[in-house]
C-alpha positions as CSV (number, residue, x, y, z in Angstrom):
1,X,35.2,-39.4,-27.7
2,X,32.5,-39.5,-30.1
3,X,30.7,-43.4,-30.4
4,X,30.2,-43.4,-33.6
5,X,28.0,-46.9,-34.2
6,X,25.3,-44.9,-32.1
7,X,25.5,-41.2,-33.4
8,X,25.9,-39.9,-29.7
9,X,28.8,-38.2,-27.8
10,X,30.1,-39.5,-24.3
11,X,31.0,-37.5,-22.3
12,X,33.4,-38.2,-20.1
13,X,34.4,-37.1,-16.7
14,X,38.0,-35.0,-17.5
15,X,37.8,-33.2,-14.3
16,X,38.6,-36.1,-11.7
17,X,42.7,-36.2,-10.5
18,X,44.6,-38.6,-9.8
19,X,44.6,-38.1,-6.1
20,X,40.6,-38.4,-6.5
21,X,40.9,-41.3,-8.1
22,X,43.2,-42.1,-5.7
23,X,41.2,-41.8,-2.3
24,X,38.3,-43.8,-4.3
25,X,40.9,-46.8,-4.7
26,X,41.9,-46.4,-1.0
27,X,38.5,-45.7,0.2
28,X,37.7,-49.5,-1.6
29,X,40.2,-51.2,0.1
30,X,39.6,-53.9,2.8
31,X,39.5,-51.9,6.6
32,X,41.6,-54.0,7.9
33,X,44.6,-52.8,5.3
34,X,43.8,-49.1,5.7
35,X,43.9,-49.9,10.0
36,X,46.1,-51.2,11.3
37,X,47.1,-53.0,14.3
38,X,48.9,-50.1,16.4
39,X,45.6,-47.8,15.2
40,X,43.6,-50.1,17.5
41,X,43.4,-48.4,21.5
42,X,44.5,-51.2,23.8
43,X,45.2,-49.7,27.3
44,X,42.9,-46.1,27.3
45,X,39.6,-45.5,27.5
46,X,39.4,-45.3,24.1
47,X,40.0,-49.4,24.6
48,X,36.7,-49.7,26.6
49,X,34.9,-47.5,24.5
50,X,35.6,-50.1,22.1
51,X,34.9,-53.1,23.6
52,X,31.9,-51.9,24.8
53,X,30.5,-50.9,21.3
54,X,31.7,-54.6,20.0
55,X,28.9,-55.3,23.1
56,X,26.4,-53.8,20.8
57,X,25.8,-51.0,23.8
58,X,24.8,-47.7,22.7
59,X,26.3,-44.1,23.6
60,X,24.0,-44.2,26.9
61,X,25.0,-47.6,28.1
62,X,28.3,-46.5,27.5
63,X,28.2,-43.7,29.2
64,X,26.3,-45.1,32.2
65,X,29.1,-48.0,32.3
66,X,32.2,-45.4,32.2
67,X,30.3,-42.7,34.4
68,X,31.2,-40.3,31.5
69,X,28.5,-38.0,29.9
70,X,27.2,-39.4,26.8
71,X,28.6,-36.1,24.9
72,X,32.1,-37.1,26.1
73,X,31.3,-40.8,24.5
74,X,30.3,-39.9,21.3
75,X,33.8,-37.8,21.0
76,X,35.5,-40.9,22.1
77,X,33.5,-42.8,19.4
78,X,33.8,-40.5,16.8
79,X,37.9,-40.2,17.6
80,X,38.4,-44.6,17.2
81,X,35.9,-44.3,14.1
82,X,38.6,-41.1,12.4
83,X,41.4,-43.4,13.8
84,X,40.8,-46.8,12.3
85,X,39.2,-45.3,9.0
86,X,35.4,-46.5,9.8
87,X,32.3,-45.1,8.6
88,X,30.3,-46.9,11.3
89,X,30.8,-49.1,14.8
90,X,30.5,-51.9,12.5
91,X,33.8,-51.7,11.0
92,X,35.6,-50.2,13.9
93,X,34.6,-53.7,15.8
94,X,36.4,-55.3,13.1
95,X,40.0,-54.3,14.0
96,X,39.1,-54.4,17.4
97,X,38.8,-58.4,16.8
98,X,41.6,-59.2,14.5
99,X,44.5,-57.4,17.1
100,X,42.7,-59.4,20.1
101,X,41.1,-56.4,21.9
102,X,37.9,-58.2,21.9
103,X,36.9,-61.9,21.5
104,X,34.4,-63.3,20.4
């Protein structure tokens, strides 16, 4: 729509979809509403995977802890981060403390 006071067009963005603009209102909600409780591994490795990244131990540690190859660690961690919706360790901790898999 032309701005008229100025003498410029806008242009605005008339590509995005609703399902776009959808994913960005999902992707801005809190973690904990996007994962939810049964998300959270309680009785798997995936469990201890998880507490030991709330530990603040990396891939190695984890895999020296769990005699597992760190390869096989970083799957497990990549597979909690796709199933809780986190970007980083950070937020996957989070859920881990809300549902009582890890205290403080």
């Amino acid at each position: 729509m032309p701005d008229l006071r100025s003498g410029t067009v806008r242009r605005t963005n008339t590509t995005s979809s609703a399902s776009s603009r959808a994913s960005r209102i999902r992707s801005a909600e809190p973690l904990t509403a996007r994962a939810s409780a049964r998300n959270v591994p309680t009785k798997t490795t995936s469990a201890e995977v998880l507490r030991l990244i709330a530990k603040g131990r990396s891939s190695p540690e984890i895999a020296a802890d769990l005699v597992l190859s760190a390869q096989t660690v970083k799957t497990y961690v990549g597979r909690i981060l796709a199933k809780l919706g986190s970007r980083d360790r950070a937020q996957a901790i989070v859920p881990a403390y809300e549902t009582g898999l890890v205290s403080p």
